[in-house]
Residue, then its C-alpha position, 0 to 999 in steps of 0.5 A: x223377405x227383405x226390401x226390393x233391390x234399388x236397381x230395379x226400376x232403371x233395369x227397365x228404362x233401356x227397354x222402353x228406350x229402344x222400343x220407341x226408337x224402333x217406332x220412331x224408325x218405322x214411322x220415318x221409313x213410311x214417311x220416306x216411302x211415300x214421300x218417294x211415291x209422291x212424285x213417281x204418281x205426279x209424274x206418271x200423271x204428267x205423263x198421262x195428261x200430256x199423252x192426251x193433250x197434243x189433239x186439244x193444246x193443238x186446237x186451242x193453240x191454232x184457235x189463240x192464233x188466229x184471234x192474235x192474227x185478227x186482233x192485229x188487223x186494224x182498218x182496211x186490213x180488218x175490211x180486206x180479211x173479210x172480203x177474202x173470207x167471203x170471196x173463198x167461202x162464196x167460190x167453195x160453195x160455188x164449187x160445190x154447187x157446180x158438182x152437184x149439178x153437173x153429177x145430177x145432169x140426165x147425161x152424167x144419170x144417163x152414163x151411169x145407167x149405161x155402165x151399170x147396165x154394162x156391168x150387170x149384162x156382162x156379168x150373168x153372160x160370162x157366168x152363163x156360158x162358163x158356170x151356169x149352176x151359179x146363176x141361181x136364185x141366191x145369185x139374183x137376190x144378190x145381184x138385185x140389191x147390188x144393182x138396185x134391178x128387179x128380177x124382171x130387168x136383169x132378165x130383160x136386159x140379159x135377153x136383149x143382150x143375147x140378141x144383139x150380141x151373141x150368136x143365136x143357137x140352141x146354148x143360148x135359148x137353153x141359158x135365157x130359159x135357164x136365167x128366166x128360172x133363176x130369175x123366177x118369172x112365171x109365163x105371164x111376167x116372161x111374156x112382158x119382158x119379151x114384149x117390152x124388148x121387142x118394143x125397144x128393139x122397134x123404136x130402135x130399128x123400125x118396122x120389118x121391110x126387105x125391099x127398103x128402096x130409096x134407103x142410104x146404106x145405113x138405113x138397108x142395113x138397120x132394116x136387114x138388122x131389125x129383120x134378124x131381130x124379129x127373127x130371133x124374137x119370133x123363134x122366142x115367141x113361138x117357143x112354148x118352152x118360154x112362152x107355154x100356152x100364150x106362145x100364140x097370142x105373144x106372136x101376134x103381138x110381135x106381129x102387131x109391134x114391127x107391122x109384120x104380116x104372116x108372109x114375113x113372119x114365114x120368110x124370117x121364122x128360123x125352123x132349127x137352130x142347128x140349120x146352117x143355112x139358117x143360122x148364116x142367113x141370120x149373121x147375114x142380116x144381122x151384119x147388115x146384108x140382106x139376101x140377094x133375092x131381097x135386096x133393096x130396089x132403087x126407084x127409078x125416075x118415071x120416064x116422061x109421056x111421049x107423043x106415041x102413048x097417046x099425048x098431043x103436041x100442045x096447039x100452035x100459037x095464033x100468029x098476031x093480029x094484023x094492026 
């Protein structure tokens, strides 16, 4: 064969050319892009940093104030600041204390118990009378830990709640014997409950008398109202549903606490709660009215010693002696 064409080598240059020129496009079209994504991520960082700087740039700016307010103050001024700051700072601490004193007084203790008392009574009375199966044993556990009672308060509280301001009947006695079981007392903590009622009750109302002579109107009336509740207790006492086999000793306690002899306890003991002659008799004394055959005598004054009894007249003077 004959030599290589002349043409052949300049053939291949063009190819060359254009490759590096699509290279070179590339290369420009990255550089493009990410100096077009430079700023979009700036941006969106901007966006970010100034989302979470409103709470800090705040602060710092309420801080650069204040320093700018104090470094001005020259002087008296600078004195009269400080003052100020004392005097507020000393009656917000002031105020606080005074708070606290007075929420902690035995008044304000004394009101809180009162109304938390109020609230528990109220409560288990309406359950009890509406929907009895609901006070159970849960229900106590929870009661407890809200109201910060033991079982053996709720029951107390709730029994001398029923004394004092329900109607004594059969539904009432079958509801205490109900909460005692809810409450789970056993004979012996339902003994100390009622005892520590009945002492409440005596310090509150005194001993049983039905001929309280010499009293106020007042006074007849919290007698006839101490009677009705030692009525009640003893029908309580003397249950053996509540009381089983220390229904016996528990009554002479009771006796022993209101200075009750058997001749009272037999005049006040209720023999059937579905008696209306009973259950009228004790409204009576529990409104204050005693029966007409025990009502109060007034003491009356003592008449004076007359000649007829038996006195004699005081002897005459002795007439003076002659000078």
């Amino acid at each position: 064969g004959g030599p290589a064409p002349a043409g052949g080598e300049p053939a291949a240059a063009p190819l060359v050319e254009a490759a590096a020129m699509e290279t070179a496009d590339e290369e420009a079209g990255e550089v493009a892009e990410a100096t077009v994504a430079l700023p979009l991520e700036a941006e969106a960082g901007v966006e970010s940093s100034s989302a979470a700087a409103p709470a800090a740039s705040g602060t710092a700016a309420w801080a650069e104030r204040a320093v700018d307010f104090y470094s001005g103050l020259q002087g008296g001024a600078r004195d009269a600041f400080w003052w100020g700051t004392a005097f507020l700072t000393g009656t917000f601490v002031y105020s606080c204390y005074s708070y606290y004193k007075k929420w902690s007084s035995p008044k304000q203790r004394k009101r809180r118990n009162v109304a938390k008392n109020f609230a528990t009574v109220t409560e288990v009375d309406a359950l009890l009378q509406s929907d009895m199966a609901r006070v159970n044993q849960r229900y106590v556990r929870e009661l407890r830990r809200n109201m910060g009672f033991t079982k053996d308060e709720i029951f107390r509280k709730e029994c001398r709640y029923m004394l004092s301001e329900r109607e004594f009947t059969a539904a009432t006695v079958q509801q205490l014997l109900h909460l005692r079981d809810a409450c789970e007392l056993d004979t012996e903590e339902t003994v100390t409950a009622l005892e520590e009622s009945a002492k409440r009750i005596h310090k509150k109302y005194g001993n049983v008398m039905f001929r309280p002579s010499g009293m106020t109107d007042s006074g007849v009336a919290k007698k006839a109202t101490a009677c009705a509740l030692f009525s009640k207790l003893l029908y309580l006492f003397e249950s053996p549903e509540l009381m089983g086999d220390m229904s016996e000793a528990a009554t002479e306690w009771l006796k022993n606490i209101f200075g009750a002899v058997d001749e009272d306890c037999d005049r006040l003991r209720i023999d059937s709660l579905t008696s209306q002659a009973d259950l009228e008799a004790l409204d009576r004394l529990m409104k204050g009215i005693f029966p007409p055959e025990a009502a109060p005598e007034l003491s009356e004054p003592e008449a004076a010693p007359s000649e007829a009894e038996g006195e004699q007249p005081p002897p005459p003077a002795a007439p003076p002696a002659a000078a």
